[in-house]
N, C-alpha and C positions, 0 to 999 in steps of 0.2 A: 809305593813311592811314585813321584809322575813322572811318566816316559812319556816321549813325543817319540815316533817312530817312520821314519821318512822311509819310500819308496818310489821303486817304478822310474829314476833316473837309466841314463843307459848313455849310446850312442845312435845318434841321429842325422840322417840326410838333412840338408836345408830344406823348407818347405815342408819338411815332417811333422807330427804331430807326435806327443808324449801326454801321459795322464800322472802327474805325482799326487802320491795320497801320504795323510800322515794318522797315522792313528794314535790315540792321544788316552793316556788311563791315569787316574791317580787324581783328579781333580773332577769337580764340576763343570765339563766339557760344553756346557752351554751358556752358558754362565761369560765366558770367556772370548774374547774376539781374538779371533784367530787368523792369522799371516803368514801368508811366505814371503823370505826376503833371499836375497841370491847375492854370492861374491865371486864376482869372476877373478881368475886370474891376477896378480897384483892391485886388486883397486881393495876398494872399500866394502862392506856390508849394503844394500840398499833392498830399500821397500818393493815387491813385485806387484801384491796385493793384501788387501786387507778384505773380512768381512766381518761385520760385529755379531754381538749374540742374536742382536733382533733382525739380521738377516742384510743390511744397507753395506754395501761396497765400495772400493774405492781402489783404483790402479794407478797404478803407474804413466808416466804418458806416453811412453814405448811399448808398454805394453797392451795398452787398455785397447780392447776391438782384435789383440790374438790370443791372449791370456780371457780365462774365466776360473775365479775362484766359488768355491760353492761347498757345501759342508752339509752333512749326515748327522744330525744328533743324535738321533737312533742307535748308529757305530761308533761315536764318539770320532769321525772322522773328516777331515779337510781334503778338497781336493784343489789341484790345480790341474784343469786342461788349457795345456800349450798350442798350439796350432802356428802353421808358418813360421816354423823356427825356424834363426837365421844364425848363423856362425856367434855373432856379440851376443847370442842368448847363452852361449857355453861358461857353463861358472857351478859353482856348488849351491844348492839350491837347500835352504832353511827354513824348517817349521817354526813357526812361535805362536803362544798361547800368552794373552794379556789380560788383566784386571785391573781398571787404571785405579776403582775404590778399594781393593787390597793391595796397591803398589807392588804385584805379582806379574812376572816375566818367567819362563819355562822356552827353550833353546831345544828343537831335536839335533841331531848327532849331523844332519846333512846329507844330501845325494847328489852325485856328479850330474851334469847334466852335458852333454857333448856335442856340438852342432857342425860338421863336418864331413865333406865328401871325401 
């Protein structure tokens, strides 16, 4: 079946950096463009980053220039390196894997993300 498998969340100083990875089995993992999307605290779900299967990116406007998203097809794996986190980066942090020609969305379970002295 397909899992999405988030890590490497934790607590973090501001200015810190973290690395989440999601490992991803059960699908054609290249095939698929893959995202993280993050919910802080009472708000909504929102996009952090995306990168497609042919490799093209696209951020967030908060994010883009401390965030880097980038992917392993090899491991079947997504990463996001965070860098200069800052307290409003604290929220749950979510994998997704998409197919816009199969109308296919796959959700991992999420990992905390903490930004706080």
């Amino acid at each position: 079946q397909v899992q999405l498998v988030e890590s490497g969340g934790g607590l973090v100083q501001p200015g810190g950096s973290l690395q989440l990875s999601c490992a991803a089995s059960g699908f054609t993992f290249s095939s698929y463009a893959m995202s993280w999307y993050r919910q802080p605290p009472g708000k909504e779900r929102e996009l952090v980053a995306r990168i497609r299967s042919g490799g093209s990116t696209n951020y967030a406007d908060s994010m883009r220039g401390r965030f880097t998203i980038s992917r392993d097809n090899a491991k079947n794996t997504v990463y996001l390196q965070m860098n200069s986190l800052k307290p409003e980066d604290t929220a749950v942090y979510y994998c997704n894997a998409a197919h816009a020609a199969l109308s296919t969305s796959y959700w991992g379970q999420g990992t905390q993300v903490t930004v706080s002295s």
